[in-house]
C-alpha positions as CSV (number, residue, x, y, z in Angstrom):
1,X,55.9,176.1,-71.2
2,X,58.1,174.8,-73.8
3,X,59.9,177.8,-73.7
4,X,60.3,177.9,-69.8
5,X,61.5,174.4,-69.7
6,X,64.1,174.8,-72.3
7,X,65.6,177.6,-70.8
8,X,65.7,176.2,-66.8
9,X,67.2,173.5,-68.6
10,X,69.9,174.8,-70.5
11,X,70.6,177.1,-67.3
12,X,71.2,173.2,-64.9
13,X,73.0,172.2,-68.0
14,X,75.3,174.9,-67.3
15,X,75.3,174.3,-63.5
16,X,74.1,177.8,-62.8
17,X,72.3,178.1,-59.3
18,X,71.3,181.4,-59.6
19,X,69.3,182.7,-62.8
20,X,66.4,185.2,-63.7
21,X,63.0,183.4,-64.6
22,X,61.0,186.6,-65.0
23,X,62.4,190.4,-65.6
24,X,60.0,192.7,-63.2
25,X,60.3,195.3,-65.6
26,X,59.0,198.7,-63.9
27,X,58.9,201.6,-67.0
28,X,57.6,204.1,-63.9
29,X,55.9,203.8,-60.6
30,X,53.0,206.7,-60.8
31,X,49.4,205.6,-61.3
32,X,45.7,206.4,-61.8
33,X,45.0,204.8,-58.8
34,X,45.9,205.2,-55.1
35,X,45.3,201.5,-53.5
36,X,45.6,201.4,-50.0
37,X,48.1,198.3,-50.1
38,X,50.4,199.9,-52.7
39,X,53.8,201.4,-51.8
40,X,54.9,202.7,-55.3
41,X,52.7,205.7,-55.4
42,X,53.5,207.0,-52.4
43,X,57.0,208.4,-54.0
44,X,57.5,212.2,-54.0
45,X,56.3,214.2,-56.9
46,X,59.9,214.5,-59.1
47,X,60.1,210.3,-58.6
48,X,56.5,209.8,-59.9
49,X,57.2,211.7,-63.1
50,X,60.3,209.5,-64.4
51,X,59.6,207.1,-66.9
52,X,62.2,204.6,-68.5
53,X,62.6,204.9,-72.2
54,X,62.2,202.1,-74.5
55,X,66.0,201.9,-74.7
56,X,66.5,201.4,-71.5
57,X,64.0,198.8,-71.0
58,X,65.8,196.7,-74.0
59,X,68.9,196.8,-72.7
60,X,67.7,196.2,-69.3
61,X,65.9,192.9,-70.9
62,X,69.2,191.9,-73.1
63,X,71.1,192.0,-70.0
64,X,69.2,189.8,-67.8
65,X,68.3,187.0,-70.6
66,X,65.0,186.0,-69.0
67,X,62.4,184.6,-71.4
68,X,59.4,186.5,-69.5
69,X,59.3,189.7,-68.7
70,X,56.3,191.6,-65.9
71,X,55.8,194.9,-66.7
72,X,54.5,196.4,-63.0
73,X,54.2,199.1,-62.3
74,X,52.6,202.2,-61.3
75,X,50.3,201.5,-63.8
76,X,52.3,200.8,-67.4
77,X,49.5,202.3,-69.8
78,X,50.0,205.5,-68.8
79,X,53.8,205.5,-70.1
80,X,53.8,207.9,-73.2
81,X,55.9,205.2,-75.0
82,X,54.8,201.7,-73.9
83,X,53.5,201.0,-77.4
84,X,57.3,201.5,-78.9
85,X,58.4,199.2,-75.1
86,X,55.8,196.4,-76.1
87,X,56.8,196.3,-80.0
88,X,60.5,195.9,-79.1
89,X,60.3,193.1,-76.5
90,X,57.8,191.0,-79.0
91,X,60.3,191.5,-81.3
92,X,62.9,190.0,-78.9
93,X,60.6,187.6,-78.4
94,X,60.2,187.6,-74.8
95,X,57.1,186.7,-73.2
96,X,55.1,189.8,-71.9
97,X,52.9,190.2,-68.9
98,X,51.2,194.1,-69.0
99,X,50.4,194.2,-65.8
100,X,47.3,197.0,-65.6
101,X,44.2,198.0,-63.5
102,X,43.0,198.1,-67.2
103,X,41.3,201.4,-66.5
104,X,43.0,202.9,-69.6
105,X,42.7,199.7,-71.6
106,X,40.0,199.8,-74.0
107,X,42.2,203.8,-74.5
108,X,45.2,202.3,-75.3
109,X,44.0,198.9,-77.1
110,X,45.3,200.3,-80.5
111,X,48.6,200.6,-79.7
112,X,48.6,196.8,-79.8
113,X,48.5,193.9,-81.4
114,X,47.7,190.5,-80.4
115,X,50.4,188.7,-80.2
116,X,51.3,185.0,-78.4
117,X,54.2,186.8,-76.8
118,X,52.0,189.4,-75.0
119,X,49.6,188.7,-72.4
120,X,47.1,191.8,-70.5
121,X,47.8,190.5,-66.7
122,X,45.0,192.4,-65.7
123,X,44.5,193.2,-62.1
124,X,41.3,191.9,-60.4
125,X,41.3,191.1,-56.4
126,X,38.1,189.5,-56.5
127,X,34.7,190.0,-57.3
128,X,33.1,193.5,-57.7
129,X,32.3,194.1,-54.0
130,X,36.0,193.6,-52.6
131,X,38.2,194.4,-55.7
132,X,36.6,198.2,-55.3
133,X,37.4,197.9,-51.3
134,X,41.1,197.2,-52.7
135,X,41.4,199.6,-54.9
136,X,39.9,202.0,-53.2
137,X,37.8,202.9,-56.5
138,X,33.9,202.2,-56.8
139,X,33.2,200.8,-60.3
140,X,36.4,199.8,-60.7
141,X,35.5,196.0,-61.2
142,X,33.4,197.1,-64.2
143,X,36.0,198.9,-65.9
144,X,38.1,196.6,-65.7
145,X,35.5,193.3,-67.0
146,X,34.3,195.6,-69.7
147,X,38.1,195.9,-70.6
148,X,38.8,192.5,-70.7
149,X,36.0,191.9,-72.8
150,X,37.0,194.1,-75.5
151,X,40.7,192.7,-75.3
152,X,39.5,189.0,-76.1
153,X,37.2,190.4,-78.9
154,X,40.0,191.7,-80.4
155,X,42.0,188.6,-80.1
156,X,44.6,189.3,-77.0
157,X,45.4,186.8,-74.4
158,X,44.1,188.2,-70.8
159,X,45.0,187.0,-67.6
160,X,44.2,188.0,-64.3
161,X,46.2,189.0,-61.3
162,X,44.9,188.5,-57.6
163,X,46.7,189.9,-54.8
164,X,44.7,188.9,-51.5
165,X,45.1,190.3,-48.0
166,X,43.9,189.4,-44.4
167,X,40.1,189.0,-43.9
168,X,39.3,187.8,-47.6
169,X,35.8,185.7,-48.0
170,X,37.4,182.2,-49.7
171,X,33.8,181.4,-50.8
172,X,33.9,184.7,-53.0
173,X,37.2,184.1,-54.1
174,X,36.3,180.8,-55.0
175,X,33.0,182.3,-56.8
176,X,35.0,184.9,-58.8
177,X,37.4,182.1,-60.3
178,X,34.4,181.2,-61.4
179,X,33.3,184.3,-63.0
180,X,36.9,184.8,-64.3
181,X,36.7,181.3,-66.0
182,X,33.0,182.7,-67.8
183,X,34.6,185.2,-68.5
184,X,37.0,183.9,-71.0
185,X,40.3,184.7,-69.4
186,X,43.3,182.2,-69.9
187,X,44.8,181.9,-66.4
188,X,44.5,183.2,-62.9
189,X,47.6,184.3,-61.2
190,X,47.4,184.3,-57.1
191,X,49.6,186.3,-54.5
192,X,49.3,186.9,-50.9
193,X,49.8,190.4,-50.2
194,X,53.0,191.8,-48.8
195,X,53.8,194.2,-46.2
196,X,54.7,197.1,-47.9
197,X,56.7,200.0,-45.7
198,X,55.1,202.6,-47.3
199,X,51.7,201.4,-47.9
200,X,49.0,203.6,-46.0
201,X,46.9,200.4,-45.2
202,X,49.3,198.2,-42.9
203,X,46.2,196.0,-41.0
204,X,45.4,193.6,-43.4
205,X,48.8,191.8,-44.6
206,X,48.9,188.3,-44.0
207,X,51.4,186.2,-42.0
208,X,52.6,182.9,-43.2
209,X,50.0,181.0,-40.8
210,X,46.7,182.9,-41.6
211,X,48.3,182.7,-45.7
212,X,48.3,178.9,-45.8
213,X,44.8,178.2,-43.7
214,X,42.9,181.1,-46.0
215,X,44.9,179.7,-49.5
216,X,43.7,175.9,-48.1
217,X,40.0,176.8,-48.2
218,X,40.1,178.4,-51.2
219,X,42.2,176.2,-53.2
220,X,41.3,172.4,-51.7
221,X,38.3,171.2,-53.5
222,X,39.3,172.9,-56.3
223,X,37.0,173.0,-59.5
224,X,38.4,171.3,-62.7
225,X,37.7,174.0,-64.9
226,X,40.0,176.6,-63.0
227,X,43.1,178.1,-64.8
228,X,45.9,179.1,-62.9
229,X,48.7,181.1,-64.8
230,X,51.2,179.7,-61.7
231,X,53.5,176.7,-61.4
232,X,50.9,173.8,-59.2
233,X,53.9,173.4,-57.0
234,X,53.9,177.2,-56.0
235,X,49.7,176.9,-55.0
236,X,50.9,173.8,-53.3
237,X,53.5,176.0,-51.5
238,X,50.6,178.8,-50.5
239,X,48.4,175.9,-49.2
240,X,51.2,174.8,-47.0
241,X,51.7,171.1,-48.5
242,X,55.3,172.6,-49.3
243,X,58.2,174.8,-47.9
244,X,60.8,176.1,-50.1
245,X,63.7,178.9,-49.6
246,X,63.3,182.3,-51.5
247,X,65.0,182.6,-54.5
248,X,65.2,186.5,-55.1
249,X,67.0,186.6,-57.9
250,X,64.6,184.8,-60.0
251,X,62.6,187.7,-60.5
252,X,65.2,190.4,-60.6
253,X,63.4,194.3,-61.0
254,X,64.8,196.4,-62.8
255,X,62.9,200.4,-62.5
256,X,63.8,204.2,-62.7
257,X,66.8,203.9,-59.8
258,X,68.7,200.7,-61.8
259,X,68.9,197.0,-60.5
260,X,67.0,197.2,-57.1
261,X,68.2,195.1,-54.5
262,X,67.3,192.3,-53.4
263,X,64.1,191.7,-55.2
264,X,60.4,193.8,-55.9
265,X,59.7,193.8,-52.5
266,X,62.5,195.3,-50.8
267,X,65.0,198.1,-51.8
268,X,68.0,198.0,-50.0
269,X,70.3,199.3,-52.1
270,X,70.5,199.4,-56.4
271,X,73.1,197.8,-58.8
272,X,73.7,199.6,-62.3
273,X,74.2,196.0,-64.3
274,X,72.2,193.0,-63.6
275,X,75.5,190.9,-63.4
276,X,76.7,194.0,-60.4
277,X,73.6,193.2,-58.9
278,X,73.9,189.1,-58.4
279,X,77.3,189.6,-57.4
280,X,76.9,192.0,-55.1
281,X,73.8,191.3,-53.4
282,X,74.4,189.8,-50.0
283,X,71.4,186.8,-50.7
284,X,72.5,185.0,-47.7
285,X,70.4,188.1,-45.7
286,X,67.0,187.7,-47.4
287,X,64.2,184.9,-47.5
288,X,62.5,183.5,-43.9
289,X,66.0,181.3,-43.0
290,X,67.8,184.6,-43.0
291,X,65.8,185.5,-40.2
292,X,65.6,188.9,-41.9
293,X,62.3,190.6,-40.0
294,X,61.6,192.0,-43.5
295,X,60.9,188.5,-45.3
296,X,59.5,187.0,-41.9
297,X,55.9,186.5,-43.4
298,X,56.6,186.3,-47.4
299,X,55.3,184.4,-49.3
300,X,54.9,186.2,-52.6
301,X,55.1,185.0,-56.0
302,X,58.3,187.2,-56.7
303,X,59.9,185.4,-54.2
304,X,58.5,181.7,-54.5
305,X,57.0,181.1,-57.6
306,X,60.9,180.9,-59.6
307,X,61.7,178.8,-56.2
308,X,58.7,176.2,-57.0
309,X,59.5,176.3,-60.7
310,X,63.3,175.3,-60.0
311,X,62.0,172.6,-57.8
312,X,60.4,171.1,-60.9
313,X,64.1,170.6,-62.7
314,X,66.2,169.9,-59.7
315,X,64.7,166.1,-59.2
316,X,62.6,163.7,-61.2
317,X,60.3,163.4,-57.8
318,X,59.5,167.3,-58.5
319,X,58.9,166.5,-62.0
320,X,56.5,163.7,-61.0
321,X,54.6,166.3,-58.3
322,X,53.9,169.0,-61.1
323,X,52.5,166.2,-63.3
324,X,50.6,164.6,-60.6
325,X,49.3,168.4,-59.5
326,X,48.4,169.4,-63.1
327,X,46.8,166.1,-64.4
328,X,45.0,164.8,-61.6
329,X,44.9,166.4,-58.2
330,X,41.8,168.3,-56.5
331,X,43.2,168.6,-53.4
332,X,39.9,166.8,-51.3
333,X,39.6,168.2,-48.0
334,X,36.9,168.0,-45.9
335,X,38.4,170.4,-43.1
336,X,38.9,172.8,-45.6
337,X,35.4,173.0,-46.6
338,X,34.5,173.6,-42.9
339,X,36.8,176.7,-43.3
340,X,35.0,178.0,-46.2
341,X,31.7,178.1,-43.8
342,X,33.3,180.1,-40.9
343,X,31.5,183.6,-40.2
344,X,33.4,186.4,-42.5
345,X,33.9,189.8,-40.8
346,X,31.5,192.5,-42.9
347,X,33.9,194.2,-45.6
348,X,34.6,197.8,-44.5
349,X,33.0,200.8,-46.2
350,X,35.2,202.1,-49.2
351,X,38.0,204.8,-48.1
352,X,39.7,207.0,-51.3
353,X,43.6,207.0,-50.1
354,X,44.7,209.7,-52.0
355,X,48.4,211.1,-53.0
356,X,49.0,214.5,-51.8
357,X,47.6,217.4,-54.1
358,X,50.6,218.4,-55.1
359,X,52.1,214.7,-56.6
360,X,48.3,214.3,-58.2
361,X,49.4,218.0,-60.4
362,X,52.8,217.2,-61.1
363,X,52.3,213.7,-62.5
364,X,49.1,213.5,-64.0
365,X,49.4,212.0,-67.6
C-alpha cells in the first residue's frame, strides 16, 4: 500500500494524468486449459507457441515504471523460463501477481521462493461445483485448493482471482469467500467477465445492469472477515454506489505482438515502446462515454480498478471514502438480501471446449 501510494503520489506531484498502475505482463498466451470464456487460446498454432524471453519482459517492465506487475496469461507456469522472469522482476523489486489455474503449481513450486514481492494470484471462479463449469475441467477446484495449500506451507503469499459471468449463485459466491478466507489466502480479487470476440462461450457475459444488481447481493452485508486484494472504491464501483471513466492506460499489456492497444481487453492495433503506445493511442475512442460498442458493458478491473485507485489521490473526499470503506462499512441492505433468495437457474452440465487437434500437438509443453 505504501508503495502504491508513494508512487500515485509522486506521479500528481508531477501533474501526470496518464500513468501505468499495473504492467499486464503476458510471457505467452497458450494454456493447459481451454475455458469456455477465454479468448487467448483460441490463437492459431504458430502464435500459441511464442513465448517472451526474460529479456524482454525486463525491458518491457523498465520501460513502463509501474510498481506491480500481472503476469496473465495463457497460463504463465508453463513458460520454460518463468523461474529466470520471476527472479529478475523481485530483483527489480516490483510487485508480482502469477496469475495461474495452479494446475502445474505444486510442479513448479521449486522454482521459487517466497518472497513479499511475489504473490500466486491463483484462479478460482467459485466453489468446486461452478469453478469446474468455468473451466470446463472436472476436479479442477481440487487441484487448485490442494495447490494453494502447499504454497502457504511453504511460506508464499496466495491470492485468489474470481472472474464471474451471467447466472452466478451470489449465495455460493458469498459461501466460497468464506471457504477462501478458511482457507488461509490473503485477499480476494473480483472481476465481472468480459465479452471476449473470440471466446467460444458468448451467453453468459454480463451487462453493466445485471453486473451491479448481481455484485450488490453478493457484496452488501458483507462479512468482516472478508479480504479483498481490490481498492473498496472499485467494489463500490461494481455494486453501482459509483461511476467512474476508464482509464486504459493504467494497466497497459504488454505480450508476444508488443504494446497492445488500447488495453487487455481489446487489440486494435500494437505500439513497439510503451511511451509509442500512450502517445499514439486514440484514448478519446475507448471507455462507455466513447460510446465505443466494444467497451459498452465493461466494467473490468483492467479498466476500473487504476480509475478507482486514482480517485483516491485526486480529492481528500476520495481519500475519506476509501477510509470510510476499509474501516467501517458493511454495506447494510435489506433489498440486497432479498436478491440473494431469488430462484438460481440449475448450472449446466460440464462441456470440454477444446483447441483444434492440431494447436493441442504443436504447443503442448
Amino acid at each position: 500500500m505504501w508503495t502504491v501510494s508513494s508512487y500515485v503520489l509522486r506521479q500528481k506531484l508531477a501533474g501526470r494524468k496518464q500513468y501505468p498502475l499495473v504492467l499486464m505482463l503476458e510471457p505467452l498466451f497458450r494454456c493447459n486449459l481451454a475455458c469456455a470464456g477465454c479468448g487467448k487460446i483460441q490463437y492459431p498454432a504458430h502464435i500459441l507457441k511464442k513465448d517472451l524471453s526474460p529479456e524482454e519482459c525486463f525491458r518491457a517492465v523498465d520501460e513502463c515504471g509501474a510498481p506491480m506487475v500481472s503476469i496473465p496469461g495463457g497460463e504463465p507456469l508453463m513458460h520454460p523460463r518463468i523461474g529466470e522472469i520471476i527472479e529478475g522482476l523481485v530483483a527489480r523489486e516490483k510487485y508480482i501477481y502469477l496469475c495461474t489455474n495452479a494446475l502445474l503449481l505444486k510442479e513448479k513450486i521449486h522454482l521459487f521462493k517466497p518472497s513479499k514481492y511475489l504473490t500466486f494470484s491463483v484462479h478460482l471462479d467459485g466453489q468446486r461445483e461452478e469453478h469446474d463449469l468455468a473451466v470446463c475441467r472436472e476436479g479442477g477446484y481440487d487441484i487448485a485448493v490442494d495447490a494453494v495449500k502447499e504454497a502457504l506451507r511453504r511460506g508464499f503469499r496466495v491470492t485468489t482471482n474470481t472472474t464471474l459471468f451471467d447466472g452466478a449463485n451470489p449465495k455460493s459466491v458469498r459461501a466460497f469467500f468464506d471457504e477462501m478466507m478458511e482457507l488461509g489466502v490473503e485477499g480476494m480479487m473480483l472481476s465481472p467477465g468480459y465479452s471476449y470476440d473470440k471466446a467460444p462461450d458468448q451467453k453468459h457475459f454480463l451487462g453493466r445492469a445485471r453486473t451491479r444488481r448481481m455484485f450488490r447481493a453478493i457484496l452488501s452485508n458483507r462479512k468482516k472477515n472478508w479480504q479483498f486484494n481490490l481498492s473498496p472504491l472499485f467494489l463500490e464501483f461494481l455494486m453501482g454506489k459509483r461511476t467512474y471513466p476508464c482509464t486504459p492506460w493504467g494497466m497497459p499489456t504488454y505480450n508476444v505482438f508488443g504494446w497492445q492497444k488500447p488495453c487487455y481487453l481489446l487489440q486494435d492495433g500494437y505500439a513497439e515502446t510503451f511511451a509509442e503506445l500512450l502517445a499514439t493511442t486514440e484514448w478519446q475512442n475507448y471507455g462507455t462515454e466513447s460510446g465505443n460498442p466494444a467497451c459498452a458493458n465493461c466494467m473490468v478491473h483492467s479498466g476500473y480498478e487504476a480509475s478507482a485507485v486514482d480517485a483516491i489521490y485526486s480529492s481528500f473526499g476520495g481519500f475519506l471514502a476509501t477510509v470510510k470503506a476499509t474501516l467501517f462499512t458493511r454495506y447494510r441492505d435489506e433489498e440486497a438480501l432479498r436478491l440473494l433468495e431469488e430462484p438460481q437457474a440449475p448450472v449446466n452440465p460440464l462441456v470440454q471446449i477444446a483447441p483444434p487437434r492440431e494447436s493441442l500437438q504443436e504447443t503442448r509443453a
